[in-house]
Each structure stands twice: as C-alpha cells, then as structure tokens.
C-alpha positions in Angstrom: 77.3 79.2 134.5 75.3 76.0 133.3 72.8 75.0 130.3 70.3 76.4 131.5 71.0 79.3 133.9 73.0 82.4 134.1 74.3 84.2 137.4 74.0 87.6 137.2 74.8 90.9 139.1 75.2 94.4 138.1 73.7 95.5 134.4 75.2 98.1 132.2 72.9 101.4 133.1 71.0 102.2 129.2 70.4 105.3 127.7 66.2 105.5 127.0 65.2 107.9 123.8 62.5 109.7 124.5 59.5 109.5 122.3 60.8 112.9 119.9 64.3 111.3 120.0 62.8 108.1 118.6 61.4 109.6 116.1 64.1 111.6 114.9 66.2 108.3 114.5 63.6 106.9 112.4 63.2 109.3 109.8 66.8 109.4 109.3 66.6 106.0 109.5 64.0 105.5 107.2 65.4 107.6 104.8 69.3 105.8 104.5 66.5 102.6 103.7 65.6 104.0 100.8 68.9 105.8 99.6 70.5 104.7 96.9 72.2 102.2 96.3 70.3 100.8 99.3 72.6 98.2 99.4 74.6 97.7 103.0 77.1 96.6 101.9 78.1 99.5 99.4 80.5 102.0 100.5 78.4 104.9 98.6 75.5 103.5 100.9 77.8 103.8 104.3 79.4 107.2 103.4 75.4 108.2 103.2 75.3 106.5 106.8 78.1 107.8 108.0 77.0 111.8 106.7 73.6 111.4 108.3 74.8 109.9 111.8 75.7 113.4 112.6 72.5 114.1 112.7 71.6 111.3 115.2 69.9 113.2 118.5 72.4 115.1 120.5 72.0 113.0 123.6 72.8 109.6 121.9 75.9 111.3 120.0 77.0 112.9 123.3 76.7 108.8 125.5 78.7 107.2 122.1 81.0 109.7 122.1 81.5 109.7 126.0 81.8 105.4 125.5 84.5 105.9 122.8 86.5 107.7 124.9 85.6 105.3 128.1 83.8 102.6 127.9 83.4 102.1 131.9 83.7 99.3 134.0 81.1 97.6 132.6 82.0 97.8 129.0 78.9 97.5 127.3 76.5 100.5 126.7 73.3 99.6 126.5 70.5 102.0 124.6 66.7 101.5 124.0 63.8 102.7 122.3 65.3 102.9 118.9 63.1 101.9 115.8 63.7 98.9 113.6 60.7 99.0 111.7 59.2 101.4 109.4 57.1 104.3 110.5 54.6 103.6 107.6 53.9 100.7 109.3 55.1 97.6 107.4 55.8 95.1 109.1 59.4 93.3 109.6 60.0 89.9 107.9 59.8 86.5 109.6 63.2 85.8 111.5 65.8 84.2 109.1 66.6 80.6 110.0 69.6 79.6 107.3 73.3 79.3 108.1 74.9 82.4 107.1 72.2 84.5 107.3 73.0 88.2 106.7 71.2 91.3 105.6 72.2 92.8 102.4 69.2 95.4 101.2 69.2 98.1 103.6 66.7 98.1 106.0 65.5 100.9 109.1 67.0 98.2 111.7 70.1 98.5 109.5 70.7 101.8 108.9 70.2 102.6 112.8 73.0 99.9 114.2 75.3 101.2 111.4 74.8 104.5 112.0 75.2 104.1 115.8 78.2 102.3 115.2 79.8 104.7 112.7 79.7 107.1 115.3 82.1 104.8 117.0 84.9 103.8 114.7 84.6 102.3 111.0 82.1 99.4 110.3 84.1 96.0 109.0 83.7 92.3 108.2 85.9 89.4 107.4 85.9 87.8 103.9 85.7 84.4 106.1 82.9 84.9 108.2 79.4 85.5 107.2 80.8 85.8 103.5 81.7 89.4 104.5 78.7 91.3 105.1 78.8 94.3 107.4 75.7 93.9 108.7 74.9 90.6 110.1 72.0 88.4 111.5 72.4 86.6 114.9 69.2 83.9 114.5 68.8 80.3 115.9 69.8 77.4 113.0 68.4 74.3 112.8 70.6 71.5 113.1 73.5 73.7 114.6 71.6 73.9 118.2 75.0 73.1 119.5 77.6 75.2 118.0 79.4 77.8 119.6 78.5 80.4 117.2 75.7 83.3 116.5 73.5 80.3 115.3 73.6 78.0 118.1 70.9 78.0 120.2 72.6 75.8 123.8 74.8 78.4 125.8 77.7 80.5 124.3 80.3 80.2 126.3 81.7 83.9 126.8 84.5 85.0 124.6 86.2 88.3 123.2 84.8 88.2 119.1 87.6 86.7 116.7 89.6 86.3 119.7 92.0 84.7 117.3 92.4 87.4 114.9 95.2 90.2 114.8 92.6 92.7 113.9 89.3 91.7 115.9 86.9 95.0 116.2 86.9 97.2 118.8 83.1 97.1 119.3 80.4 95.1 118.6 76.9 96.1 118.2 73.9 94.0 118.7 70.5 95.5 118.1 67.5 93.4 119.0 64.8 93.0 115.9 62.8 90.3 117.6 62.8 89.7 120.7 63.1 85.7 121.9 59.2 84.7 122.4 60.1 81.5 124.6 62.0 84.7 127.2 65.0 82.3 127.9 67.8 84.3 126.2 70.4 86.8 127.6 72.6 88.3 126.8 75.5 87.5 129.1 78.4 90.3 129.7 81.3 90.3 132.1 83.8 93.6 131.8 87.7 92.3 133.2 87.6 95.8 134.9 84.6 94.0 137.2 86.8 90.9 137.3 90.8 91.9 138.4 89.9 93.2 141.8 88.6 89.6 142.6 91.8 87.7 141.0 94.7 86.6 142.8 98.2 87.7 142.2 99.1 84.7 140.6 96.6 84.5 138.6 96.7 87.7 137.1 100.8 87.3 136.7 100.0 84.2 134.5 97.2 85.1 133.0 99.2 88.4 131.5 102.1 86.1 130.3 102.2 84.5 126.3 101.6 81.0 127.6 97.5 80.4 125.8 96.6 79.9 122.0 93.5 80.5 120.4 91.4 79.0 117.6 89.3 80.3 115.0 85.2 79.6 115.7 82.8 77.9 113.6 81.7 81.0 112.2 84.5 81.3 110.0 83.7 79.5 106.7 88.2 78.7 106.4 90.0 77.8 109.8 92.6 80.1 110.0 94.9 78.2 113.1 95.4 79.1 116.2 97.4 82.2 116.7 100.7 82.8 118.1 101.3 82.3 122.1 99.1 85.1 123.8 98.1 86.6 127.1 94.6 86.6 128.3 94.9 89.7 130.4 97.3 92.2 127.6 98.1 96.0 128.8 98.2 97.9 131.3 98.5 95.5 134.8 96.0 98.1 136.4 94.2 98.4 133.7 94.2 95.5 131.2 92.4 94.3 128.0 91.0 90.7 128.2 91.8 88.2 125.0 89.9 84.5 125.4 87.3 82.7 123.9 86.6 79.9 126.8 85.3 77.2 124.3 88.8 77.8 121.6 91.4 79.3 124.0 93.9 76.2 125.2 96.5 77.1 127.9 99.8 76.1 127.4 100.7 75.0 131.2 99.1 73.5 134.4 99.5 77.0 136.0 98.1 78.1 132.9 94.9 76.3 133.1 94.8 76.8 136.9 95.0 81.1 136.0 92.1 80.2 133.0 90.1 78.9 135.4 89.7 81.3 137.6 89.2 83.9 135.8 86.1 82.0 134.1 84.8 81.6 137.7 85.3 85.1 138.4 83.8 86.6 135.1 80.8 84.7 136.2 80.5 86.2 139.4 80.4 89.5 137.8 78.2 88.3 134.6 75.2 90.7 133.5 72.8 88.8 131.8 70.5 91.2 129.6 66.9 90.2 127.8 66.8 91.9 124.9 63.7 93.4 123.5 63.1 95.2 120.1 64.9 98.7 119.7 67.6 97.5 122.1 71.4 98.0 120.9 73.9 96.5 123.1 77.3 98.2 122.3 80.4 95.7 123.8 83.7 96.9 124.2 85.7 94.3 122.7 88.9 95.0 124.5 87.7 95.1 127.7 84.4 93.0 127.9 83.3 89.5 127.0 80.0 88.2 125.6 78.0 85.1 125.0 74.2 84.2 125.4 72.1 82.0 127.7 70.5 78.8 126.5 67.4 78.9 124.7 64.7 76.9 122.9 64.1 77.9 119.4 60.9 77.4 117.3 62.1 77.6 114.0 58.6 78.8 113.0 59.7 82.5 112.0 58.7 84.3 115.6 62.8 83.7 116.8 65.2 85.9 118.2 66.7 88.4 115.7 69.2 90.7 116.6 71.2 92.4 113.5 75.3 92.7 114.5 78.0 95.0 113.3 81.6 95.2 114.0 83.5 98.8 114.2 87.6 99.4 114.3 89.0 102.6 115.7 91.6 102.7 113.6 91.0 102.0 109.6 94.4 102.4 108.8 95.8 99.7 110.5 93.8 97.3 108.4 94.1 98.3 104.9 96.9 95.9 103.7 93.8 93.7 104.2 91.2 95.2 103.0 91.1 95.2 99.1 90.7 98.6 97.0 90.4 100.5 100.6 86.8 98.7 101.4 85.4 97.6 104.4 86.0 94.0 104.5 89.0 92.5 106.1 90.0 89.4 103.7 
C-alpha cells in the first residue's frame, strides 16, 4: 500500500434496499429527525431510536442480525440505498471542514446509522475523542492533511479503532453523506480471517504473544499512554481477533517487528478497497477487521467527502464503571 494507491481483491458482498425498503427507512427516519428532544446525543432521543429500529425493513434486520451473530470472513457488511436526506426534499448542508466536527441536532443521515447500529449492540463515545458525541463526522481538515486520524486527508494506515483502549467498540459504522467529488477515496478493509491462512507459523506464534504496545491516536483530545504489553492476533489460534493500529502499535522485539511486518504485507494482499457513495453504510467488525482510507485530494470548498460514524459495544455492562449516571459515553 503507497500514497497514492491501494491493492485490492475481494469486497464485502452489500445488501441493496429496494426502492419500498428505502422508503420505509426514511420515514422512520425522517420522523426520529424531528422527535423530541432531537438532540443525538440525548438518551430520551436514542431510546426513541432504539424503539423504532424494530421497525427497520425485515430484510435489513434479518443481514444485521445474521452479522451480529457472524460477521464472516470479510468482516465488514456493507449496505446501500439508504436515505440521508429528507424526503421533502431539503437539501443537506455543505460538508463540515473544522477539527472536531460532529453532529449534534438529529438529522435523517443520523437517525439511520444510529438506528442500524442499535440493532447491533449499544451506541458509545469517549469523553476524549470528538468531545463525546455519539454520532460523529469523518470530513477532510485543513491544515491536518497529514494526520492519521478521521480528518487527514494522505493515507490512513489501517488499524483496529482505539486499538489502545480496554473497551474499543465492537463495530463501527460509517455511512457515506457525500460522496468524495475528486473519486480518489476508499475505503480500505482487510478481515485477519482473509489474512491467517497466508501467515507463517512463526509469525502467527509471535504475533499471538504480549510482546507489542499501542498508543493512543491524534483523535483523542488527552493522550492516554500506550497500553499494557499486547498481542496483535488475541483468541482463538484458529480463529483469532486482530489488535494493531500500524501507524501507533511498537513491537517489543526484532522477531516482533519481523511477525508485524508480515502481517501488514499480508493484510494488503487481502485489502478491499470500497468507494463510498451516498446511502452507503459500511458496518466493520472491530474484532476481526481493520480499516483505514486511501489518499485523497480535498477541496475544502464544501463539496468534500462526508461520512457520519458511530461506534456500538455488545455488552453495556462491561462499561458502566465508565460511563457517568449509566449514559452512553465512555469517560
């Protein structure tokens, strides 16, 4: 993987609503935008979320459901034709361009990534990133072209999200707003499942050993450290999770960094790179896949790529030490 391209091979099969199924998304939709409080980041608003998701068409309930229980060897589920603009017509905002941005009046485009993902676990945020919103934008900054974070614009070097953190989400959802006008960006996928048949022995026996740290990224407003000695490939040795962020993970060893490597070689070999377009929601299983994006070449003129992002945890119980009066963000 370079700067400017991305080798790719299989993509994720998607899920297309039909035209009735569309519209049954967006008037749900379009009604959680206007229901009180209307705010996305109120609990009363995302109990009214959560209530109406049931009502979500059968088909896209039954491929969630189905991607809960397996997420494949892909790891990402991929679904299109969903709204993220009004029915009445109006039309959606310029893109964002500020640091931090984040989306805190509900919106249709809103409603349906939270819904979708509330049929997937429990929506969450960190107190230290994106000042703890639950539903996030993923737009190109000016002046932070460079970083490796949502608003860089060179390549994102694949990672599992908070890679550092004890409690990173299970899944993340990215639904696609506005598409990139220049058609440079993907985003880039690469499941470990795809990956262990192609690693050696010795890799895989170091890489599942406690011998790599991670950092935090540059999206978290406090550095919280690296975290304890890790493995990269956790679980099952069939079967594992993957844990590594390639730009903040550090091995501990030669062998270490040898097993690293490889696997960075071999994730690319099996990377699906994926050009988003508007009503696209790319679910991620965040055990078992990694993600980052393609270089691109922002215009800063309000026509840039817009995808909205939210986080889900399977289990809510595990986090509540952290997450003040019962709410959804993790402090």
């Amino acid at each position: 993987m370079t700067q400017t391209s991305v080798e790719t091979t299989l993509s994720p099969a998607a899920l297309v609503l039909t035209g009735p199924e569309r519209e049954v998304v967006g008037e749900l939709a379009d009604h959680l935008a206007k229901t009180g409080p209307a705010a996305t980041d109120d609990l009363d608003w995302i109990r009214a979320v959560r209530n109406a998701s049931a009502g979500l068409p059968r088909r896209l309930l039954a491929e969630l459901r189905a991607f809960r229980h397996d997420a494949g060897p892909d790891g990402v589920l991929l679904i299109r034709n969903l709204p993220v603009a009004p029915a009445d017509g109006t039309r959606l905002p310029s893109t964002p361009s500020h640091a931090g941005s984040v989306e805190r009046t509900a919106s249709t485009a809103a409603a349906v990534v939270t819904a979708a993902m509330l049929q997937l676990g429990e929506v969450i945020a960190y107190r230290n990133e994106k000042s703890g919103a639950l539903v996030q934008n993923v737009v190109p900054v000016p002046g932070q072209e460079s970083q490796q974070s949502n608003a860089g614009s060179e390549l994102l070097e694949m990672h599992t999200e908070n890679a550092f953190h004890n409690n990173r989400p299970d899944y993340i959802g990215l639904l696609c707003v506005r598409e990139d006008p220049s058609g440079e960006a993907r985003l880039c996928t690469a499941s470990v499942r795809r990956a262990l048949p192609l690693l050696s022995e010795r890799a895989r026996r170091v890489l599942s050993e406690d011998r790599f740290l991670t950092e935090a990224p540059p999206s978290f407003e406090i550095r919280e450290g690296a975290a304890p000695a890790h493995a990269i490939l956790p679980g099952a040795p069939e079967d594992p999770n993957v844990l590594v962020d390639f730009h903040a993970t550090h091995p501990l060893d030669n062998e270490a960094r040898e097993a690293m490597a490889e696997l960075r070689d071999v994730l690319i070999r099996v990377t699906s790179a994926l050009a988003l377009t508007p009503g696209d929601l790319a679910v991620v299983d965040n055990r078992l896949a990694v993600h980052g994006r393609s270089s691109f070449s922002p215009r800063y003129d309000g026509t840039d790529r817009w995808l909205h992002r939210v986080y889900a945890s399977l289990d809510n119980r595990r986090t509540r030490p952290l997450r003040h009066a019962a709410g959804a963000v993790l402090g």
